[in-house]
OpenMM code with the backbone's topology and positions (N, CA, C; nanometers):
from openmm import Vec3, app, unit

residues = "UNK UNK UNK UNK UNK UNK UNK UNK UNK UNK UNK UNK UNK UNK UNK UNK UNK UNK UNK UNK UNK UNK UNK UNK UNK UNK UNK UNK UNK UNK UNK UNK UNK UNK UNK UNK UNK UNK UNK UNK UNK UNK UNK UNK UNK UNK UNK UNK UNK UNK UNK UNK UNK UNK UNK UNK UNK UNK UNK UNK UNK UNK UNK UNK UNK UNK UNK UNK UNK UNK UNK UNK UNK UNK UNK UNK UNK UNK UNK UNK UNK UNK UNK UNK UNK UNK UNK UNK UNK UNK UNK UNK UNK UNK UNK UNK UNK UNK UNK UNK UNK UNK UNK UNK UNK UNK UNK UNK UNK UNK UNK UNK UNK UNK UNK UNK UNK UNK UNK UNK UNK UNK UNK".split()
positions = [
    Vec3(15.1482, 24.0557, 14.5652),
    Vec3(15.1296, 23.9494, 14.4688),
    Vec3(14.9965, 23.9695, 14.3977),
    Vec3(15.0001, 23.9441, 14.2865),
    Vec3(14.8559, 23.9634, 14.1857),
    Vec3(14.7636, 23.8423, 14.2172),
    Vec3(14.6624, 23.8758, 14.2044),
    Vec3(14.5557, 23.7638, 14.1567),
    Vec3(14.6084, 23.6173, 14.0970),
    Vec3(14.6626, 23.6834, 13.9670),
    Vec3(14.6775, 23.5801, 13.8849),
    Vec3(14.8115, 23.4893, 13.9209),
    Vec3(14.8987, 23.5724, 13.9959),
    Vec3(15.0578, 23.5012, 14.0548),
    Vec3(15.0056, 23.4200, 14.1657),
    Vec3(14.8732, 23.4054, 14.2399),
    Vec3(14.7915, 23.3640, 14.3820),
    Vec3(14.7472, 23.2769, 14.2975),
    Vec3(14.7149, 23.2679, 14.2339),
    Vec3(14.6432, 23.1651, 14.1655),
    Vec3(14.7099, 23.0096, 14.0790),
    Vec3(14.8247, 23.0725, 14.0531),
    Vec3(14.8759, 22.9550, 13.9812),
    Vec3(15.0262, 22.9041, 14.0842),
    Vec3(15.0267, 22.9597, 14.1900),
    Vec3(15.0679, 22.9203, 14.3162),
    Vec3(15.0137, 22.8208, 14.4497),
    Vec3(15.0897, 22.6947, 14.4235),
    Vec3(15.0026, 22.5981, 14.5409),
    Vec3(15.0573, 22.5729, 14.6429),
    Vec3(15.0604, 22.5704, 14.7395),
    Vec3(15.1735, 22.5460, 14.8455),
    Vec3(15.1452, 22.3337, 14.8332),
    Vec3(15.2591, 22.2904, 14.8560),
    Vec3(15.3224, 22.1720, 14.8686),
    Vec3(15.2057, 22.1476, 14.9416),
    Vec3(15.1302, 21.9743, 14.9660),
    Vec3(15.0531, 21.9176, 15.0806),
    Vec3(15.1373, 21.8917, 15.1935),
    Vec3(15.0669, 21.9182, 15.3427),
    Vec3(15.1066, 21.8846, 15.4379),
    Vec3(15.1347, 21.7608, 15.4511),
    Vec3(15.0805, 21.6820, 15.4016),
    Vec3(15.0838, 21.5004, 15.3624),
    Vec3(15.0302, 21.4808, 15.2601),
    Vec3(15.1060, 21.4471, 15.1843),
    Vec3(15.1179, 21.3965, 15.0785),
    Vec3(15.0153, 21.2416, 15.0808),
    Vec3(14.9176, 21.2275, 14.9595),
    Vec3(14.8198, 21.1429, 14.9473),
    Vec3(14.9042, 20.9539, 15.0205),
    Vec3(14.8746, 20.9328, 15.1118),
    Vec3(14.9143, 20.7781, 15.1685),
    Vec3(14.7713, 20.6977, 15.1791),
    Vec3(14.8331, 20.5533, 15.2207),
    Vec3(14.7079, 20.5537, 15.3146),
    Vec3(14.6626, 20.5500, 15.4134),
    Vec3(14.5120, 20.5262, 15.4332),
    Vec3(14.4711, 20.5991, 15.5545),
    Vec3(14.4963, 20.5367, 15.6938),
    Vec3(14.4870, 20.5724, 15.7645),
    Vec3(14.4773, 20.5152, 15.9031),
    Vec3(14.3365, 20.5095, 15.9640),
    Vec3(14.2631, 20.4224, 16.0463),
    Vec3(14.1015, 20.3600, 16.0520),
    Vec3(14.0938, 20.4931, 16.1121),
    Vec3(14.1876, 20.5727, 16.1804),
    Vec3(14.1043, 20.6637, 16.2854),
    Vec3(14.1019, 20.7724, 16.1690),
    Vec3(14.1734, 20.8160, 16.0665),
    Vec3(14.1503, 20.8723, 15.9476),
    Vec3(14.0320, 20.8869, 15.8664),
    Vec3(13.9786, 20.7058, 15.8791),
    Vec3(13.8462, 20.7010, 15.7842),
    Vec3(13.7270, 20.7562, 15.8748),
    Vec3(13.6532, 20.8457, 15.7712),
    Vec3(13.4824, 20.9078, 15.8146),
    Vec3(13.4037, 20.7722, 15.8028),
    Vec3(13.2661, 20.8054, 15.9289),
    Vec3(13.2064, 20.6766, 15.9322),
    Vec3(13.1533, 20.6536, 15.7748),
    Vec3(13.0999, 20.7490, 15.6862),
    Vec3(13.0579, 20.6951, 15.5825),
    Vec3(13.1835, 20.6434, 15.4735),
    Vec3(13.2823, 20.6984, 15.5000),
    Vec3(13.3855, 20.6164, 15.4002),
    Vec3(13.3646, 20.4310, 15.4630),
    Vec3(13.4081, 20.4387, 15.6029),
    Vec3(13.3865, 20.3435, 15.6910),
    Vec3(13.2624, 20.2487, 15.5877),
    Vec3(13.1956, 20.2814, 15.6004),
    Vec3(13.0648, 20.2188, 15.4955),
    Vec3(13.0843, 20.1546, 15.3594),
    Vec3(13.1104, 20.2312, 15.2791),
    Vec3(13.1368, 20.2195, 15.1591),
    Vec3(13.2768, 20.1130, 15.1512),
    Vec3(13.3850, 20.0977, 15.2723),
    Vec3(13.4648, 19.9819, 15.2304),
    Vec3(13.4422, 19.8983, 15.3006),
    Vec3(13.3462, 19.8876, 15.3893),
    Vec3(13.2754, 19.7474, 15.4057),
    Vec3(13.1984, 19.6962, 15.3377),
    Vec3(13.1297, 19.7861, 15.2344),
    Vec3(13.0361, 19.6984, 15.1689),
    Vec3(13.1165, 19.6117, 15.0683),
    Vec3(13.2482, 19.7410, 15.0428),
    Vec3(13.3010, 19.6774, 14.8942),
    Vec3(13.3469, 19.5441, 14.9477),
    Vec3(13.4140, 19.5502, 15.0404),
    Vec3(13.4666, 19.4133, 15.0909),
    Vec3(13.3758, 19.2885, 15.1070),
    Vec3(13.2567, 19.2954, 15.1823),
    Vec3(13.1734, 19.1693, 15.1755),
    Vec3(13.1371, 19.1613, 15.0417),
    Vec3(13.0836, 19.2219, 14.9234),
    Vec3(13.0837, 19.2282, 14.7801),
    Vec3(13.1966, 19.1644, 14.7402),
    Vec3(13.2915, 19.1436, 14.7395),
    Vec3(13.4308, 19.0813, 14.7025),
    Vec3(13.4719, 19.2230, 14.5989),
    Vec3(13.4452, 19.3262, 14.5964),
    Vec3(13.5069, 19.4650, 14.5687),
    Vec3(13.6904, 19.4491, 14.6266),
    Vec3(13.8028, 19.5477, 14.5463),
    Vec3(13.8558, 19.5521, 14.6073),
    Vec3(13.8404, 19.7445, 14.6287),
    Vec3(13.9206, 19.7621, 14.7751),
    Vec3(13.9131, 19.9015, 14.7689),
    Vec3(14.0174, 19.9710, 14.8415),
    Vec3(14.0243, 20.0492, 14.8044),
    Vec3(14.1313, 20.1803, 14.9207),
    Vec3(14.0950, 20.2714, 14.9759),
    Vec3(14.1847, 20.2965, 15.1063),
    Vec3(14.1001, 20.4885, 15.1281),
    Vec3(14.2448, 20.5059, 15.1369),
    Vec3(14.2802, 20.6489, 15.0754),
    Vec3(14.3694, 20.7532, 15.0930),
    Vec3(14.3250, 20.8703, 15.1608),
    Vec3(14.4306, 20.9044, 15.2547),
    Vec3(14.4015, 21.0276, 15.3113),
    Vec3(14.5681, 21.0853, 15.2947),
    Vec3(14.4703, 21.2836, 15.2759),
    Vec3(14.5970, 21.3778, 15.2711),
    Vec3(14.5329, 21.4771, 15.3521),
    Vec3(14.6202, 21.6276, 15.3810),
    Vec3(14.5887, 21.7211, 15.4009),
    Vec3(14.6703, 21.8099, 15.3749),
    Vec3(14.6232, 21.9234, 15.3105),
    Vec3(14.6659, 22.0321, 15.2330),
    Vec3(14.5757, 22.1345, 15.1487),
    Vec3(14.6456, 22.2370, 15.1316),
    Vec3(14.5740, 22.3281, 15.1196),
    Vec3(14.4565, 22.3397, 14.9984),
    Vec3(14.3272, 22.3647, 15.0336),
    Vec3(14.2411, 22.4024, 14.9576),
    Vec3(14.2862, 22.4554, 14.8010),
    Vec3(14.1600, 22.4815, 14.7175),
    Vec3(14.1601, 22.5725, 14.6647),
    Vec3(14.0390, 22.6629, 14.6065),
    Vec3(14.0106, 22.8111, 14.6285),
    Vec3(13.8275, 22.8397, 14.6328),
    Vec3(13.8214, 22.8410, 14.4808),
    Vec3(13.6854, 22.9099, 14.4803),
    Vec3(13.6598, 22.8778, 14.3248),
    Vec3(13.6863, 22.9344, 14.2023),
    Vec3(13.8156, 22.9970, 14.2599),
    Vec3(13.9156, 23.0897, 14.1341),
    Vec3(14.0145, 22.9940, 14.1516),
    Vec3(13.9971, 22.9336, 14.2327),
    Vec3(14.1971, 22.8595, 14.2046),
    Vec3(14.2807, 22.9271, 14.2444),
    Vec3(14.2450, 22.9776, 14.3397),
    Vec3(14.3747, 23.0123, 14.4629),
    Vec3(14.3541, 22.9394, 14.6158),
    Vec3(14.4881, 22.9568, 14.6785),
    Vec3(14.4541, 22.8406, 14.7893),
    Vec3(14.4051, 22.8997, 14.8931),
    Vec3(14.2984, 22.8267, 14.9357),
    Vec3(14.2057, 22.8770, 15.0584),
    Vec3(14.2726, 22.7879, 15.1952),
    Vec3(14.1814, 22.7487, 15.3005),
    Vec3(14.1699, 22.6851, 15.4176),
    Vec3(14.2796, 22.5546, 15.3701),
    Vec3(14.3562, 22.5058, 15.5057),
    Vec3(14.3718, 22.3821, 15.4739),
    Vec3(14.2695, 22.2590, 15.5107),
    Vec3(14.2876, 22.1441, 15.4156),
    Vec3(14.1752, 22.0527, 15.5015),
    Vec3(14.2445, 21.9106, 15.4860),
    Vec3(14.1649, 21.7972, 15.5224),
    Vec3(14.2131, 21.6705, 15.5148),
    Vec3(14.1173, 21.6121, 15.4627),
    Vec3(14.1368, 21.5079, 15.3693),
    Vec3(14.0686, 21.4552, 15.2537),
    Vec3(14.0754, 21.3254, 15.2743),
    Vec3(13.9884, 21.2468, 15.2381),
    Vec3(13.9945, 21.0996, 15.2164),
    Vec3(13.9192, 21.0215, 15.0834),
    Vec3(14.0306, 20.9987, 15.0381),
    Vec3(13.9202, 20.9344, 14.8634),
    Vec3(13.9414, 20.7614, 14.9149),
    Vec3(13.7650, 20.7102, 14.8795),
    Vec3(13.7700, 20.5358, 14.8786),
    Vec3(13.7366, 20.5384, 14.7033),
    Vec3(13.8766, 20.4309, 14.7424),
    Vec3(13.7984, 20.3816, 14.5456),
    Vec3(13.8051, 20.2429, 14.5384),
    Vec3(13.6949, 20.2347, 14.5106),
    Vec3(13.6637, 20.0772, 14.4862),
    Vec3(13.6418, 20.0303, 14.3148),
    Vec3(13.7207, 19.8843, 14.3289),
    Vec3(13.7030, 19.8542, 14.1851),
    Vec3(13.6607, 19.6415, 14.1937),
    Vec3(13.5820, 19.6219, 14.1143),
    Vec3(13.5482, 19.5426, 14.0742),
    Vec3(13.5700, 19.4746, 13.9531),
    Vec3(13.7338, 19.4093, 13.9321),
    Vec3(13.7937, 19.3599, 13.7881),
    Vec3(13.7014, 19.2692, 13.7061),
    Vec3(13.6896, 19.2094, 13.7499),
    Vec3(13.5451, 19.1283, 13.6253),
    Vec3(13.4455, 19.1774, 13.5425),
    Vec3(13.4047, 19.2875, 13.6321),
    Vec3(13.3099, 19.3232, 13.5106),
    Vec3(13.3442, 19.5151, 13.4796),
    Vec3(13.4699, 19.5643, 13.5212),
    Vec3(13.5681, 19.6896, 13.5164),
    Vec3(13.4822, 19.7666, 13.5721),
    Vec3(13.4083, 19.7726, 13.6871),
    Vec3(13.3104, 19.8365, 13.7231),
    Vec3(13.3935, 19.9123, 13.8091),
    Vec3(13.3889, 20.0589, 13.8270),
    Vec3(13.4816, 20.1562, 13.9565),
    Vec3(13.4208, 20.2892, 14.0034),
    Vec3(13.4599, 20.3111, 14.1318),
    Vec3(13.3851, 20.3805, 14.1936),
    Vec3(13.4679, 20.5183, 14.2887),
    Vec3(13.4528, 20.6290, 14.3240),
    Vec3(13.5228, 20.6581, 14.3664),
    Vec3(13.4704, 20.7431, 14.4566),
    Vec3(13.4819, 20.8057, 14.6044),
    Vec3(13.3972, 20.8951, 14.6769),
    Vec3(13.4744, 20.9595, 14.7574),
    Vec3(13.4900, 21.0971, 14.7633),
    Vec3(13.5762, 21.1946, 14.8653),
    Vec3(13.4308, 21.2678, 14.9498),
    Vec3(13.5626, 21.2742, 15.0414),
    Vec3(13.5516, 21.3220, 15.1965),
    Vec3(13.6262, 21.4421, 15.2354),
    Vec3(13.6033, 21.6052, 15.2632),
    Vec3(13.6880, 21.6747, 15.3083),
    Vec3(13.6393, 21.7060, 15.4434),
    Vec3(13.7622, 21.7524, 15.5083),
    Vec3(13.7372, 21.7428, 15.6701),
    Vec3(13.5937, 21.6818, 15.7195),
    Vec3(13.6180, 21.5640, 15.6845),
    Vec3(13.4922, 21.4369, 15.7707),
    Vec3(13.4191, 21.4441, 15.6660),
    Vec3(13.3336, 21.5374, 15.5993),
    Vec3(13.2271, 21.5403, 15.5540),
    Vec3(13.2228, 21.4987, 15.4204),
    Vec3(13.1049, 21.4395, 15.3384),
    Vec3(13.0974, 21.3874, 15.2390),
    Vec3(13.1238, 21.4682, 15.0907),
    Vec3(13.1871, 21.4511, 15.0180),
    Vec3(13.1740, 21.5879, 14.9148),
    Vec3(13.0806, 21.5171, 14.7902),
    Vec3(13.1439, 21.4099, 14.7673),
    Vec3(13.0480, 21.3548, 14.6482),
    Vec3(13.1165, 21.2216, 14.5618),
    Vec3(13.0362, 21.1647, 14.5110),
    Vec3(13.0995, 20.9947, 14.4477),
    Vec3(13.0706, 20.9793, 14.3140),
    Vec3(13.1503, 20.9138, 14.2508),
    Vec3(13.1187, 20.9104, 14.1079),
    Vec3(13.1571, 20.7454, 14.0820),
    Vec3(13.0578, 20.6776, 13.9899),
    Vec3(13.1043, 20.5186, 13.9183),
    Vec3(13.1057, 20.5148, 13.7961),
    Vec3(13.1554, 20.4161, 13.7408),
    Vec3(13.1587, 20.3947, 13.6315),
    Vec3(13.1589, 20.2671, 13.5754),
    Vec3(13.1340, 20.1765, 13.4406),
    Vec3(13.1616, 20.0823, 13.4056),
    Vec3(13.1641, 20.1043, 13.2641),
    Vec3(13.1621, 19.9989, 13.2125),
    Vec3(13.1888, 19.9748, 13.0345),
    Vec3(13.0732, 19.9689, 12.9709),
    Vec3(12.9673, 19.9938, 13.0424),
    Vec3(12.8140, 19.9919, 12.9937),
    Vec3(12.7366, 20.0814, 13.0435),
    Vec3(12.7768, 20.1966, 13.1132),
    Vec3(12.7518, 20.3331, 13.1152),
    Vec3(12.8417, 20.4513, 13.1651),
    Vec3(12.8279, 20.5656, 13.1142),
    Vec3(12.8839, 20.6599, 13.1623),
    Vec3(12.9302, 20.7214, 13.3054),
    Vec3(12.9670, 20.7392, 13.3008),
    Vec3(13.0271, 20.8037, 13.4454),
    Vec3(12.8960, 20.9141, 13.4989),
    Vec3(12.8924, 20.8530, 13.6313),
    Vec3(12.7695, 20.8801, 13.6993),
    Vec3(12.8296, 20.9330, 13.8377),
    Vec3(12.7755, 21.0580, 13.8764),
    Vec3(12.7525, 21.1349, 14.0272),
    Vec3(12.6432, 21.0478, 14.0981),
    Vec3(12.7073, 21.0431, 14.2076),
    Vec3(12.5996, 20.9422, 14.3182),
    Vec3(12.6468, 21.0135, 14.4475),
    Vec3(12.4987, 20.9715, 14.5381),
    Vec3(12.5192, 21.0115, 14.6705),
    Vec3(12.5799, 20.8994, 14.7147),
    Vec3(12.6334, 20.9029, 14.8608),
    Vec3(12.6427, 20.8541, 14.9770),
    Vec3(12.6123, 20.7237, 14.9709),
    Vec3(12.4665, 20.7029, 15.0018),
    Vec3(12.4210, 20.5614, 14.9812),
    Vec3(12.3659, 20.5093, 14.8871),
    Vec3(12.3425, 20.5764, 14.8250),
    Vec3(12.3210, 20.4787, 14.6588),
    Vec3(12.4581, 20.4327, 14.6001),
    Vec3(12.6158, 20.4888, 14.6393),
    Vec3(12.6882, 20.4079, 14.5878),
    Vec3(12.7043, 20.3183, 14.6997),
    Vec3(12.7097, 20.2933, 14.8276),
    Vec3(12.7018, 20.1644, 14.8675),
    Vec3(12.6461, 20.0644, 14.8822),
    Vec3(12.4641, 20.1039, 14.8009),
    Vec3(12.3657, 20.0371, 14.7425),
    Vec3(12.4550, 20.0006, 14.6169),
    Vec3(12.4642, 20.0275, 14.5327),
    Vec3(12.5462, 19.9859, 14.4050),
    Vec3(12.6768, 19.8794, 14.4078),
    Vec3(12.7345, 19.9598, 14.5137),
    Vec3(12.8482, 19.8462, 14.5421),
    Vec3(12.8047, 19.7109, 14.6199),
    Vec3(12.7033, 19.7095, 14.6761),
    Vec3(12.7147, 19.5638, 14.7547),
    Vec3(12.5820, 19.5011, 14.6576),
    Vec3(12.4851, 19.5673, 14.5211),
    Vec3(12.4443, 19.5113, 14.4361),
    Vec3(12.4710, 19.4114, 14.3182),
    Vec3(12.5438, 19.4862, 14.2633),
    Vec3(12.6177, 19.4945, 14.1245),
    Vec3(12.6759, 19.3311, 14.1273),
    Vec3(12.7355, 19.2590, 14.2089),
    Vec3(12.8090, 19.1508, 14.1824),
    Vec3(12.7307, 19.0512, 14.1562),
    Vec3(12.5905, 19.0711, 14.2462),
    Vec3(12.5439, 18.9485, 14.2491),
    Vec3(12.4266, 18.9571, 14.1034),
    Vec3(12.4040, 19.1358, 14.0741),
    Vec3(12.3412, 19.1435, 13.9647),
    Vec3(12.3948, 19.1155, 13.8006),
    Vec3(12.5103, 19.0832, 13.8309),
    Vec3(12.6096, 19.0361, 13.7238),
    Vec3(12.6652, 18.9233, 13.7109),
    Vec3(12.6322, 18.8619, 13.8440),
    Vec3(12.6495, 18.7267, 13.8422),
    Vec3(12.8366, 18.6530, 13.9025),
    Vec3(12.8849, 18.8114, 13.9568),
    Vec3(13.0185, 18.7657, 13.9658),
    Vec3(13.0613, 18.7502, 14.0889),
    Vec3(13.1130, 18.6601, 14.1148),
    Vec3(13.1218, 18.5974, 14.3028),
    Vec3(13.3260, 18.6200, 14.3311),
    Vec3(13.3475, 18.6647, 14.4113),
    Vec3(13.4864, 18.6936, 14.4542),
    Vec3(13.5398, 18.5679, 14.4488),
] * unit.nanometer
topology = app.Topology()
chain = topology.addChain("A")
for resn in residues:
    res = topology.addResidue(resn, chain)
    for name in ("N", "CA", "C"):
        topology.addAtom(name, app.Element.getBySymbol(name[0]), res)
């Protein structure tokens, strides 16, 4: 098989994106939907696992993933942060009054359990 036939070849996920199960969630996802929750955030975690892909776009290792996305309807504020096998990969937010922003770890769960009361909006 060529390069390029490896490449635009994905094998099917072992599980298909659901949601998660608590023993599924990483302690820092764990974090981030507690905050959203006492915030009156709403949020999800999904977890899958299936195969990678390296940085040509062919499929590497398999792993298991967990995305939390939290959203805040009042003021369209949303957030989103993956996890591959346990570990943190990286989070991004957004709202209607700035651009879409890369955040660590705990500055978005600084952000998420901020934002409501800095906007004035109560669950």
């Amino acid at each position: 098989m060529s390069r390029e036939q490896d490449v635009n070849t994905h094998p099917a996920p072992q599980v298909p994106a659901r949601e998660a199960t608590p023993q599924e969630v990483p302690t820092g996802a764990r974090r981030l939907l507690k905050a959203a929750d006492e915030a009156g955030w709403t949020a999800t975690a999904r977890y899958a696992r299936g195969t990678d892909v390296d940085r040509y776009g062919a499929p590497a290792a398999v792993v298991e993933s967990v995305i939390v996305r939290v959203e805040l309807a009042p003021a369209s504020a949303r957030a989103a942060a993956v996890w591959v096998d346990g570990k943190f990969k990286g989070a991004w937010r957004w709202a209607p009054w700035f651009d879409l922003r890369k955040e660590g770890a705990r500055d978005l769960v600084a952000w998420v359990r901020s934002l409501p009361q800095a906007l004035g909006v109560t669950s």
